[in-house]
C-alpha positions in Angstrom: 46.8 -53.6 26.0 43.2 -53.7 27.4 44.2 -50.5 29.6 45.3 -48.5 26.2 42.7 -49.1 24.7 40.1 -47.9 27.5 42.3 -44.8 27.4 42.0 -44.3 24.3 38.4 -44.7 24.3 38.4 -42.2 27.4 40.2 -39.9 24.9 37.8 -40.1 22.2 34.8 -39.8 24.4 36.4 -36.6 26.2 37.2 -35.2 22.3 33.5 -35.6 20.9 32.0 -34.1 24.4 34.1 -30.7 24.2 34.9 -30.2 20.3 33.4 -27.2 19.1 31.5 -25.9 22.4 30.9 -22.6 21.2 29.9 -24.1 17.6 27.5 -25.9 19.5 26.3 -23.0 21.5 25.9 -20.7 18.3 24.1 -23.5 16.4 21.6 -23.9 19.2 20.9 -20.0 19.7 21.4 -18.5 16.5 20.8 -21.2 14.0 17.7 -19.9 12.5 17.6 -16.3 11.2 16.6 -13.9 13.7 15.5 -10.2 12.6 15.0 -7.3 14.8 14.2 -3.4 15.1 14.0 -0.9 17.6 13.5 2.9 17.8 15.0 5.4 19.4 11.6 6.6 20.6 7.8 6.3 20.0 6.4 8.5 17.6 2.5 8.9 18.2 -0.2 10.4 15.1 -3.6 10.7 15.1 -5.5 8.5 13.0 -5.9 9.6 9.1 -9.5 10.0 7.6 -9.5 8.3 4.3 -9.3 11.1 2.2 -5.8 12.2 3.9 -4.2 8.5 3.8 -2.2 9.5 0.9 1.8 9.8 1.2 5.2 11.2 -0.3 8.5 8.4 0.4 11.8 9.7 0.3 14.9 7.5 1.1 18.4 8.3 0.7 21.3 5.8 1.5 24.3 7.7 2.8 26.5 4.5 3.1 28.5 2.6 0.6 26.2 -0.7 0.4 23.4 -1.4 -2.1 20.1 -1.7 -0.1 17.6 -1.0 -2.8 14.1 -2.2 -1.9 13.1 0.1 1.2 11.0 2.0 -0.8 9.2 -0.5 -2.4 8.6 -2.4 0.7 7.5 0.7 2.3 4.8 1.2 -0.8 4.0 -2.2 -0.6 2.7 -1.9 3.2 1.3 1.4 2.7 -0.9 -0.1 -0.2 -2.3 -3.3 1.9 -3.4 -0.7 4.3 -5.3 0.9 1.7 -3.0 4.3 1.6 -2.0 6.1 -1.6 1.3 6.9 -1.9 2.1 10.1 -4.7 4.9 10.7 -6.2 4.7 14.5 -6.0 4.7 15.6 -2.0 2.4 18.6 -3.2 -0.6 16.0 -3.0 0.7 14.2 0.0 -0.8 14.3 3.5 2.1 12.7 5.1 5.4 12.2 4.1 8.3 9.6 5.3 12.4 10.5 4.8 14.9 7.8 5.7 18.3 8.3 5.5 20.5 4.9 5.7 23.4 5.9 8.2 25.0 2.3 8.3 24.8 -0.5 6.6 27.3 -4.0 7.5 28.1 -6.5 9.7 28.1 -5.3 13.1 30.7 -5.9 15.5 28.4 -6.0 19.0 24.4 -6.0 18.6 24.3 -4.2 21.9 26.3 -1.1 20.3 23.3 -0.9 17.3 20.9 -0.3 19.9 23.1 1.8 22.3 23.1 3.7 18.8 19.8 4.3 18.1 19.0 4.9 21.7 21.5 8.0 20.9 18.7 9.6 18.8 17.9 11.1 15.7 20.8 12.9 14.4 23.5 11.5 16.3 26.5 10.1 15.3 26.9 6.5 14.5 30.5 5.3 16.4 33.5 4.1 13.9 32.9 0.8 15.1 29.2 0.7 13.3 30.3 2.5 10.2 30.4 0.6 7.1 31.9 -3.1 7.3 33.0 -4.0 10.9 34.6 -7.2 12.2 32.3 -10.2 13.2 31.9 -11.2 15.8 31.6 -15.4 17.4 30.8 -16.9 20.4 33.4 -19.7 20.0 36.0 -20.8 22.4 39.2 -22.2 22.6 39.7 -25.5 24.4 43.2 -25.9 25.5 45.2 -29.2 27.2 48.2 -31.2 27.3 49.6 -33.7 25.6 46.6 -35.6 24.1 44.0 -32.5 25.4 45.9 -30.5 23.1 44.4 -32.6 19.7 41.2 -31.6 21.6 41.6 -28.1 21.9 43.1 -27.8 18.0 39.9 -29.4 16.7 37.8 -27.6 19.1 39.3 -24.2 17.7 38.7 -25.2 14.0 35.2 -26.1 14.9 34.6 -22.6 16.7 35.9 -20.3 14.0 34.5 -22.4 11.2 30.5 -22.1 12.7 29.8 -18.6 14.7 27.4 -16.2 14.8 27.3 -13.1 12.3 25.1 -9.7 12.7 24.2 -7.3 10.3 22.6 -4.2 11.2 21.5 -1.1 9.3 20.6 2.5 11.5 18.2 4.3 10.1 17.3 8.2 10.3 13.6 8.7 9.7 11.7 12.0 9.9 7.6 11.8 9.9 6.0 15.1 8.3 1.9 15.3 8.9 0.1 18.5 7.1 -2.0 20.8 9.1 -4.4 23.6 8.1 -2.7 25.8 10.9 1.0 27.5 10.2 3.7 26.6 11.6 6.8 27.6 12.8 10.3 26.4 12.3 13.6 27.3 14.0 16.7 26.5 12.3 20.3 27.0 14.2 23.9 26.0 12.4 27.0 26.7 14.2 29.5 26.7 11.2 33.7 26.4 12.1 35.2 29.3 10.4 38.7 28.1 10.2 40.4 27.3 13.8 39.2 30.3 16.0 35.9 31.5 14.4 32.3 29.7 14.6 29.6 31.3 13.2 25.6 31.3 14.2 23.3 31.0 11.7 19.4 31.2 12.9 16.4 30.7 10.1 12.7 30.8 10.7 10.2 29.9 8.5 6.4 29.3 8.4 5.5 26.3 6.7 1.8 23.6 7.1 3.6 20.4 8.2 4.4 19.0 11.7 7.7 17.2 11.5 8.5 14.1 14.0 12.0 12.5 14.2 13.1 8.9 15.5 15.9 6.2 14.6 15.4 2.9 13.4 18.0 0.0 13.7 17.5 -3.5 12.6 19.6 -6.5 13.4 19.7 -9.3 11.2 21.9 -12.6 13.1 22.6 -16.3 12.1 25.3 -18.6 12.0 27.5 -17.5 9.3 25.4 -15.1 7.9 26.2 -13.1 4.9 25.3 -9.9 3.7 23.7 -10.4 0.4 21.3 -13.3 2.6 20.8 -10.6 5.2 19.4 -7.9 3.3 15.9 -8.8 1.7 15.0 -10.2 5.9 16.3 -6.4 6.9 15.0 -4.2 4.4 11.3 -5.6 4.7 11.8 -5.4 8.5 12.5 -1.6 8.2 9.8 -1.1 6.3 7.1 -2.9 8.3 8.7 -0.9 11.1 8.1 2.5 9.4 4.9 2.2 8.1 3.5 0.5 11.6 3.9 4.3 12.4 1.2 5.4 10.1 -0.6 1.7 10.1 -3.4 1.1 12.5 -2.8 -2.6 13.8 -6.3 -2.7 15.5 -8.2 -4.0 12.6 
């Protein structure tokens, strides 16, 4: 009797120590929220006097989720720093143009950034567009005879508690007016049915210098939803756009 119950009490011991490892692993790494964005590449301007520090925001949202916000976080930052953002681009200075190319839960935060590394324009893989499958950092503990009690409340543990990323890829174009002309290339290739591409070239003389870049931003917690990640996202993005424009020195 006293040698069933020290195996038992082996069992129990052995049950506590491995139930839930990966639970465990994604409460200790990714228990607190964790936000953050990256660009595709650097964008540099030269400093605004005052007078010029006024500018134009544009964002369009391509994608099927509601992200309403970016624009008033963007005004928000742009006013702290003492700018003057206009709703008519006539009277802007500068201008900002985001388009939202993906919104959702992101299957691999790796493939975000391998994303916006890809550059403005690019296209954003299936597996970032829209809603993707989560992904967890759980594992399944397996045994025999009383291990396998182990491994069962093990796996209930690990796909009840894992870790969830949401990520939204960004588009943005920086426009900066000059007093000097310039020039502006366009080129189209358009498919004319299966055979038959056409070129299309147009030039045009315009006064503002145009800069492109891609911003992602990855928002990950243990069982994360959407509706929690968006407000931590949206005023990431827009602290990362207007750090463009910002100075930081002061």
């Amino acid at each position: 009797m006293k040698i069933k119950t020290i195996y038992q009490s082996a069992i129990l011991v052995g049950s506590l120590s491995l139930v839930g490892c990966g639970a465990t692993s994604a409460l200790i790494n990714h228990g607190s929220l964790d936000v953050n964005s990256k660009m595709s590449n650097t964008v540099f301007l030269d400093p605004e006097t005052a007078n010029h520090q006024t500018i134009y925001i544009q964002v369009k949202n391509t994608t099927s989720e509601d992200l309403k916000g970016i624009t008033t976080e963007l005004t928000t930052n742009f006013t702290k720093a003492g700018w003057t953002v206009v709703k008519d681009q006539s009277k802007a200075y500068n201008m900002v143009q985001i388009n939202v190319l993906q919104a959702g839960e992101a299957k691999d935060p790796n493939s975000v950034w391998n994303t916006v590394q890809a550059g403005y324009g690019a296209t954003a893989p299936g597996g970032l567009a829209g809603l993707a499958v989560g992904f967890g950092t759980g594992s399944v503990v397996g045994g025999i005879g009383a291990g396998l009690g182990v491994g069962a409340v093990s796996w209930i543990a690990d796909s009840a508690i894992k870790n969830v990323a949401y990520s939204v890829i960004t588009d943005v174009q920086i426009s900066v007016k000059t007093d000097g002309k310039v020039s502006n290339t366009h080129q189209a290739s358009l498919q004319q049915g299966t055979s038959t591409v056409q070129n299309q070239t147009l030039t045009t003389t315009g006064n503002w210098l145009k800069y492109q870049t891609r911003v992602g931003t990855v928002a990950q917690q243990v069982n994360l939803k959407f509706p929690e990640a968006k407000p931590a996202i949206v005023k990431q993005l827009g602290q990362q756009v207007a750090n463009i424009f910002i100075s930081n020195d002061d």
